[in-house]
C-alpha positions in Angstrom: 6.5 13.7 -11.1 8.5 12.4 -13.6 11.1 14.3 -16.5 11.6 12.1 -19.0 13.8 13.2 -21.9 13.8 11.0 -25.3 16.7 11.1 -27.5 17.2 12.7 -31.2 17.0 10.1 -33.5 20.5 11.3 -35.1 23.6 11.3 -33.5 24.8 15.3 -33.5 28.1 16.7 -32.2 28.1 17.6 -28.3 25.0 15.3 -27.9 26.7 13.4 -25.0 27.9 16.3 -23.4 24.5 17.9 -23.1 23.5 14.6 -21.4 25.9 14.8 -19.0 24.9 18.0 -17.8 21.3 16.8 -18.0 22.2 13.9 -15.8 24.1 16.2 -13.4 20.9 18.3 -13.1 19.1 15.2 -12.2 17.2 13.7 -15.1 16.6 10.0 -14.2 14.5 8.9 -17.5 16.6 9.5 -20.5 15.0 7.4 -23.8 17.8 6.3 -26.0 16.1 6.1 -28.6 18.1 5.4 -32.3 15.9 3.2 -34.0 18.6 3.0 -37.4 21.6 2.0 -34.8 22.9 -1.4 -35.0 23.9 -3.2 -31.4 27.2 -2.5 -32.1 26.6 1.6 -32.4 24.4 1.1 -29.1 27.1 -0.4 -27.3 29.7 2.5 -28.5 27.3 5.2 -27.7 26.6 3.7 -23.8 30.6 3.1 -23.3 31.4 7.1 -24.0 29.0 7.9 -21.4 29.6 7.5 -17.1 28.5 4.5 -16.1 27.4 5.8 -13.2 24.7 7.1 -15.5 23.5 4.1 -17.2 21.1 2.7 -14.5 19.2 6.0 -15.9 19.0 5.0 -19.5 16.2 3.4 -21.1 16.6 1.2 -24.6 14.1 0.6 -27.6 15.7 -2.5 -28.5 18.8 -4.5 -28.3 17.3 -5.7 -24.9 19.8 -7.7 -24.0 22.3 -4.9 -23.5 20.2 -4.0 -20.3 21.4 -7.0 -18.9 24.7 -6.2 -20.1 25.3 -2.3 -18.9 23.1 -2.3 -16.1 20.6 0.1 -18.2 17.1 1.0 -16.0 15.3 -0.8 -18.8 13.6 -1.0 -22.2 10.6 0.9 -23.7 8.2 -0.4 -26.3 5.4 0.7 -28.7 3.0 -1.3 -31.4 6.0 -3.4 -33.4 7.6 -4.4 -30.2 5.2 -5.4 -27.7 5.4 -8.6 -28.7 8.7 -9.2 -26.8 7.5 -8.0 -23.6 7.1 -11.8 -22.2 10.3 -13.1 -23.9 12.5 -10.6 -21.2 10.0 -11.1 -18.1 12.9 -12.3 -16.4 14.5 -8.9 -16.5 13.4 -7.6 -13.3 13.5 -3.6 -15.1 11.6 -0.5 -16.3 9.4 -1.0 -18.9 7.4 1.2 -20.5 5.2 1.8 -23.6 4.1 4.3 -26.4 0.2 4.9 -26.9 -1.5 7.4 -29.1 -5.5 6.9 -28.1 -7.0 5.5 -24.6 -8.2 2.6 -26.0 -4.6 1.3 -27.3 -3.8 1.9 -23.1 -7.2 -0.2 -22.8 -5.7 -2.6 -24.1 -2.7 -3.5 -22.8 -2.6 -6.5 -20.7 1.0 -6.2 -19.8 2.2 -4.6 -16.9 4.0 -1.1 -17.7 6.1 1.1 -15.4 4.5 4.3 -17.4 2.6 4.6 -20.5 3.7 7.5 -23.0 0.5 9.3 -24.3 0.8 11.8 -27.4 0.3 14.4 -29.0 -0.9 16.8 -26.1 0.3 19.8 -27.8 1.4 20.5 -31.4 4.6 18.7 -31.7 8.1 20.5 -32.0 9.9 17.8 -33.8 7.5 16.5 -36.3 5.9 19.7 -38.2 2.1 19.3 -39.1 1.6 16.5 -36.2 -1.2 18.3 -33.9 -2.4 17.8 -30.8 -4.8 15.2 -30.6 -5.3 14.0 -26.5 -6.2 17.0 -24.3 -5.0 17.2 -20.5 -8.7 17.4 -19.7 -9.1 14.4 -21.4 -6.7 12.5 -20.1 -7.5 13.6 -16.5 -10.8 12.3 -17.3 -9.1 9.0 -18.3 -7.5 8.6 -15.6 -10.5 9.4 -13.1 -12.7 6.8 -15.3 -11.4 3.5 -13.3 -10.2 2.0 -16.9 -6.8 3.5 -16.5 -4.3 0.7 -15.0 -1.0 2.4 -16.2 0.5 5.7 -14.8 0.5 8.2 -17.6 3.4 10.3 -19.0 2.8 13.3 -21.6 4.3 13.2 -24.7 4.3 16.3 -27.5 5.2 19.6 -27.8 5.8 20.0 -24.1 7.5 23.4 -23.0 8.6 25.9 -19.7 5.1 27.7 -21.2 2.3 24.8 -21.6 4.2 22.1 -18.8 1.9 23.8 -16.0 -1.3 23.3 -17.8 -0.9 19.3 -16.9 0.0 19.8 -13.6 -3.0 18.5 -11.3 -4.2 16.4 -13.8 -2.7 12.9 -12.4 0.0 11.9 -14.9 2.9 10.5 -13.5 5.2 13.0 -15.7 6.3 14.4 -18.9 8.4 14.0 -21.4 10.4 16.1 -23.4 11.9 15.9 -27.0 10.9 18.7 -29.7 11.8 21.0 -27.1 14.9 20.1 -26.0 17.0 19.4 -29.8 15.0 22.1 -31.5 16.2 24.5 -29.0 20.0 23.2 -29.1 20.1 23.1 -33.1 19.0 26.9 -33.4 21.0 28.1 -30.6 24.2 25.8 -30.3 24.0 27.0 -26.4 24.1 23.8 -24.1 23.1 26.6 -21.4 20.2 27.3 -22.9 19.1 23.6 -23.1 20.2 23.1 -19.5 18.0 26.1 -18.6 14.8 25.1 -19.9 15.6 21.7 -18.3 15.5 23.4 -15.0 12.4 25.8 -15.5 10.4 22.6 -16.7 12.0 20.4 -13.6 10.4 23.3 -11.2 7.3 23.2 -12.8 6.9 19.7 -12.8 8.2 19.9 -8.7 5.7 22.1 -7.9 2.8 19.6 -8.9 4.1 17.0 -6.6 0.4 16.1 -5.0 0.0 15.8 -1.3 -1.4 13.5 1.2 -1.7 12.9 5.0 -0.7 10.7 7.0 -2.3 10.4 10.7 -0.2 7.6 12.8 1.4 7.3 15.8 4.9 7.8 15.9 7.0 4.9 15.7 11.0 5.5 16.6 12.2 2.6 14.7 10.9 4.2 12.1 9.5 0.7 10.5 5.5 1.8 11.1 3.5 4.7 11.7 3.9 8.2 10.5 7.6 7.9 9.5 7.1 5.0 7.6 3.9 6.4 6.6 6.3 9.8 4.6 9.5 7.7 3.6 6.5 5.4 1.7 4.6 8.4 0.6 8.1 10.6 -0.8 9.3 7.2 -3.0 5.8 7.2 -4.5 6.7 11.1 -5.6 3.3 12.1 -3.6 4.6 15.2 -0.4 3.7 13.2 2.2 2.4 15.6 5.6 2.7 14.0 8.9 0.3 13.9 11.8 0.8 12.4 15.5 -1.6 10.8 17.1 -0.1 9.1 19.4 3.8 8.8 21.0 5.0 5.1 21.1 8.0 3.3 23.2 8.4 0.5 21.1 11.6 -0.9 18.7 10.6 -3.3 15.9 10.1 -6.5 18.3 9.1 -5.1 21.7 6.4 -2.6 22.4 6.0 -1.1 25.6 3.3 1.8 25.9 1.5 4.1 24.0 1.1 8.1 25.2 -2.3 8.7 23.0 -2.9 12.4 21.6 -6.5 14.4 21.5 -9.1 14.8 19.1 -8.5 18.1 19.5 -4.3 18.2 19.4 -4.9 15.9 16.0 -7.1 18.1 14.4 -5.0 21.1 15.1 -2.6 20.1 13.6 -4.0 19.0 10.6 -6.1 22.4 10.6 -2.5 24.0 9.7 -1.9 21.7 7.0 -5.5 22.0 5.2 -5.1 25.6 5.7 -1.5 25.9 3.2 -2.0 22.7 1.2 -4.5 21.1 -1.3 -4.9 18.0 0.6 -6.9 15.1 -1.4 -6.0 11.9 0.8 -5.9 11.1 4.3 -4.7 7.9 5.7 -5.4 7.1 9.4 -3.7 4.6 11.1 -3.7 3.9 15.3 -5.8 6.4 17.3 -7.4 6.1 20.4 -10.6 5.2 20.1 -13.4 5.0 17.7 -15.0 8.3 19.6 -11.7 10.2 18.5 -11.2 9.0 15.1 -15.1 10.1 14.4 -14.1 13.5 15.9 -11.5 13.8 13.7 -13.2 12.3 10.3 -15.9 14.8 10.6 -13.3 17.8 11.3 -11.4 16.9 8.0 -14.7 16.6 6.2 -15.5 20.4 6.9 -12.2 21.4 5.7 -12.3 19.4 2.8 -16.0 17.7 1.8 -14.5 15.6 -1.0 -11.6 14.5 0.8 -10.6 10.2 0.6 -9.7 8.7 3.8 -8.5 5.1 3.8 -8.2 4.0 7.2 -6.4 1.3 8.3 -7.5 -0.3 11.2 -4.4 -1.2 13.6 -5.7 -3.2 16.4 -3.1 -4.8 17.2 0.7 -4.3 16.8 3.0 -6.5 14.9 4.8 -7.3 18.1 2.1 -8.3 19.7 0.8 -5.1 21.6 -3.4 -4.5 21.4 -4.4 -1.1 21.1 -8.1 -1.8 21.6 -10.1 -4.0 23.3 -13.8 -3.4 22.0 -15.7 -2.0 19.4 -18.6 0.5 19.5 -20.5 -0.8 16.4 -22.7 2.7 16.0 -19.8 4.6 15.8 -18.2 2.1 13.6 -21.2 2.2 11.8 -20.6 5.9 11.3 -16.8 5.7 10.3 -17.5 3.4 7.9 -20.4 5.5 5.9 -18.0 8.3 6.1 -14.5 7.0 4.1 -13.5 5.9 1.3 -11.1 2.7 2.1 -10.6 0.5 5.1 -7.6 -2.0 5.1 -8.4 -4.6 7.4 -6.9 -8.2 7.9 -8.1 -11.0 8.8 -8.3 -10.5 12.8 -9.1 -7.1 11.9 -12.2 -7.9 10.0 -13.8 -9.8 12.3 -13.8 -6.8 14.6 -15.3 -5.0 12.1 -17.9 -6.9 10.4 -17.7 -9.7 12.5 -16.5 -12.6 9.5 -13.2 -12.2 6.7 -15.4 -14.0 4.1 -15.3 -11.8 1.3 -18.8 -12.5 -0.1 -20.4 -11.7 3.5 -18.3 -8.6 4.0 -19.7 -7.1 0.3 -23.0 -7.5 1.2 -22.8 -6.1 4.5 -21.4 -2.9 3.3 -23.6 -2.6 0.3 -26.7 -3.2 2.6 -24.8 -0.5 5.2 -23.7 2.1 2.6 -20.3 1.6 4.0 -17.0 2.2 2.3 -15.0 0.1 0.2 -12.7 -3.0 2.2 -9.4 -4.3 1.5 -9.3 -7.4 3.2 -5.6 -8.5 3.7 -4.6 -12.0 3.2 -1.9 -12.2 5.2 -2.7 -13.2 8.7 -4.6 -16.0 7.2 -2.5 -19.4 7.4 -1.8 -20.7 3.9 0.9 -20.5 1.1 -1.2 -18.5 -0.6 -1.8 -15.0 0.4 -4.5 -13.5 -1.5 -6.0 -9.8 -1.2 -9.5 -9.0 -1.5 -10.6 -5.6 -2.8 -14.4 -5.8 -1.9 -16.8 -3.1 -3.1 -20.5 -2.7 -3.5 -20.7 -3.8 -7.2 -17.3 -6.1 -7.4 -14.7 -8.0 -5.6 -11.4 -7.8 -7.0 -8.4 -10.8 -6.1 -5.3 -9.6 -6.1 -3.1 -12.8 -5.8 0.1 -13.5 -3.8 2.6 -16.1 -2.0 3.5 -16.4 1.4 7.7 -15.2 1.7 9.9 -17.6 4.2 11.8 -15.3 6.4 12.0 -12.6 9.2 8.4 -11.0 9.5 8.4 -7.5 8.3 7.4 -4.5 11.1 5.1 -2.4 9.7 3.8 -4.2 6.3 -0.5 -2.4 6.8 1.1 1.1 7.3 3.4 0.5 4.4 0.3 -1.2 1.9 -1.8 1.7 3.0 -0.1 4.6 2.8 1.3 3.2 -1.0 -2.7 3.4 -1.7 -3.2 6.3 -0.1 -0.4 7.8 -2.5 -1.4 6.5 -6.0 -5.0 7.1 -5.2 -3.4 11.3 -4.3 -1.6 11.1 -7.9 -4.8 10.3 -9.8 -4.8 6.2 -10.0 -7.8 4.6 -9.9 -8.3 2.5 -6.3 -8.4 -1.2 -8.0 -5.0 -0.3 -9.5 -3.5 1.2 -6.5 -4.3 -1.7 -4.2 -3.2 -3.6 -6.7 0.1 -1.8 -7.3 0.2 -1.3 -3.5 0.3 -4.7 -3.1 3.1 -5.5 -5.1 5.1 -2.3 -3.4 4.6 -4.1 -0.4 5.8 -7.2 -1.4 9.4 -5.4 -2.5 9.5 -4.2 1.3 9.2 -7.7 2.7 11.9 -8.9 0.3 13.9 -5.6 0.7 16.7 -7.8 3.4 16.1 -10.1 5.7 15.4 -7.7 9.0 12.6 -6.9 10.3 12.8 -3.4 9.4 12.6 -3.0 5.9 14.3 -0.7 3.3 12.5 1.3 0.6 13.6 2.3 -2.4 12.3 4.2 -5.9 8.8 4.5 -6.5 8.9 2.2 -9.7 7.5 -0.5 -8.0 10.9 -1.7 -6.9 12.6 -3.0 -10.0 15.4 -5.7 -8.7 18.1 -4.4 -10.0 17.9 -1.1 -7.5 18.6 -3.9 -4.7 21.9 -4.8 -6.7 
């Protein structure tokens, strides 16, 4: 989860050195927020801090100084919103103040985190009460109309932080707290301190979520690519082998397939320490094994989302399986909550890719939700289809001249799997998932790609 600390809106002696020692201790969202400073006081308060600390600063206006310094980006609230489209081509953060659900309703521009306050009785404005509580915002978020990850804003402390753990913001932010603290103590320690005690807190609500997948030693699919995808979406990503793989990123040679029974043990371990809420399952032997081990992780965890994407053939051109048993598919299918398939894929499955056909055979079958992948289909345009029993949503997208990335389903999947883990709702994971995936493909021009912070991969991390 995220720390985000919001500046005092008055410049104050030692201010800059308190950052610094913030920044050292690893804050990576500080709000620089002045609102009576001209460009010029901007620009003199950025050059007497490190630059190597700017790509962590945030601006509420004088945008074009992000350009200029290399800042992470620019925040905005009511009065400013309006500008959003005039810097589209700044490829940076951007975020936005809220104060009800309905404002976040609203929003039709895409945010990298929407600030949502008061959740406690503010420390740095006196009478301004708490008026959002984390029930409700968990609520909010689990309601499907939430298509921004949410950061807490107001009167957040070491003492109250844990009570919005679990609740599936993407962080908190912290101002009263902070300043208060410094102007009655003068102690920079002290500030520094509750910094730390806050950053543990917020640590130990990182969610977790599984990964089943064969093991891959390029690294560019399967369970590794499955954890370094899950760990850059902030989610503790647990790995499981189910199968051993001699492959690189062009060649694959064979495949040394794991048990039902060596799977499941050691996911047993894993259920038994850890609240586990997501499960993504890619390659496995057969339909027989992955049945075995969908019903095992049921018992240990009833409520439990799998998304399962089903690899049945390799990138490099290796198949994995060679027919399908349509009872036991039948099965699978009733049992989880996503499958990814593309085109070739879903005509294994359901026997067409047309989108309209698919959603009635799995509202007629009480199957799971599909996301039917656009990309093996041959056109410019590559277009994914989230397809459930009441909807189908389009989630649009271009075709990328090129090497052909190793690995792109285990990557998409496993970005779903870790949004859906931190509380997003599943049309705005697959739709943010989409757009993850997209950074991969353009991360270089190898075929394994590079992966970078979880902020959808701004640009100007590529720099």
């Amino acid at each position: 989860m995220k720390i985000v600390v919001i500046s005092h809106p008055e410049n104050f002696k030692h201010e800059k050195e308190i950052l610094i020692r913030l920044f050292e201790e690893g804050l990576e969202y500080f709000h620089l927020r002045k609102h009576d400073f001209s460009k010029s006081k901007i620009e003199k308060y950025l050059d007497h801090l490190p630059k190597e600390y700017h790509n962590r600063i945030i601006i509420y206006d004088h945008f074009d100084l992000v350009d200029t310094y290399k800042l992470k980006g620019m925040h905005f609230n009511r009065k400013t919103k309006e500008k959003v489209g005039v810097y589209n081509y700044l490829l940076c953060h951007k975020s936005f103040s809220a104060h009800s659900f309905e404002e976040i309703k609203d929003l039709h521009n895409e945010f990298d985190y929407v600030f949502i306050s008061p959740v406690f009785d503010s420390i740095s404005k006196n009478g301004y009460t708490a008026k959002i509580t984390p029930e409700e915002i968990e609520s909010f978020i689990n309601s499907g109309e939430c298509k921004h990850e949410i950061v807490a804003l107001g009167g957040i402390t070491e003492h109250n932080a844990r009570e919005l753990m679990n609740k599936g913001i993407a962080g908190v932010a912290l101002l009263g707290n902070i300043w208060t603290s410094y102007f009655e103590s003068k102690n920079i320690d002290l500030i520094v301190k509750k910094f730390r005690e806050i950053k543990q807190i917020v640590q130990s609500g990182r969610p977790y979520c599984m990964s089943i997948a064969g093991f891959d030693p390029s690294s560019g699919a399967g369970v590794t690519a499955d954890i370094k995808t899950m760990e850059v979406h902030e989610v503790y990503g647990l790995g499981i082998c189910s199968a051993i793989t001699c492959q690189n990123e062009d060649e694959f040679a064979s495949v040394d397939w794991l048990s039902a029974d060596k799977i499941i043990a050691q996911a047993e371990m894993q259920f038994k320490k850890h609240p586990i809420s997501v499960v993504k399952i890619g390659i496995i032997e057969s339909l027989s094994t992955l049945n075995k081990v969908i019903d095992r992780l049921k018992q240990l965890k009833p409520d439990v989302k799998i998304i399962w994407d089903p690899v049945i053939k390799s990138t490099s051109g290796f198949s994995f399986h060679s027919s399908i048993d349509k009872s036991i598919l039948n099965e699978i299918l009733r049992k989880i909550y996503l499958v990814t398939p593309n085109a070739l894929e879903s005509r294994n499955l359901f026997d067409t890719d047309n989108p309209e056909k698919i959603r009635g055979i799995i509202k007629s079958g009480g199957f799971c939700n599909v996301l039917l992948k656009g990309g093996h289909i041959q056109s410019d345009v590559v277009n994914d289809f989230l397809i459930m029993h009441n909807d189908t949503r389009v989630f649009e997208g271009g075709r990328y001249s090129g090497i052909q990335k190793h690995g792109t389903g285990c990557v998409l999947s496993s970005a779903i799997a870790s949004r859906i883990a931190r509380g997003v709702g599943l049309e705005s994971a697959c739709e943010k998932g989409k757009k993850y995936t997209e950074r991969f493909i353009l991360s270089n021009n190898l075929r394994l790609g590079y992966h970078y912070c979880s902020e959808v991969l701004r640009l100007d991390r590529l720099h």
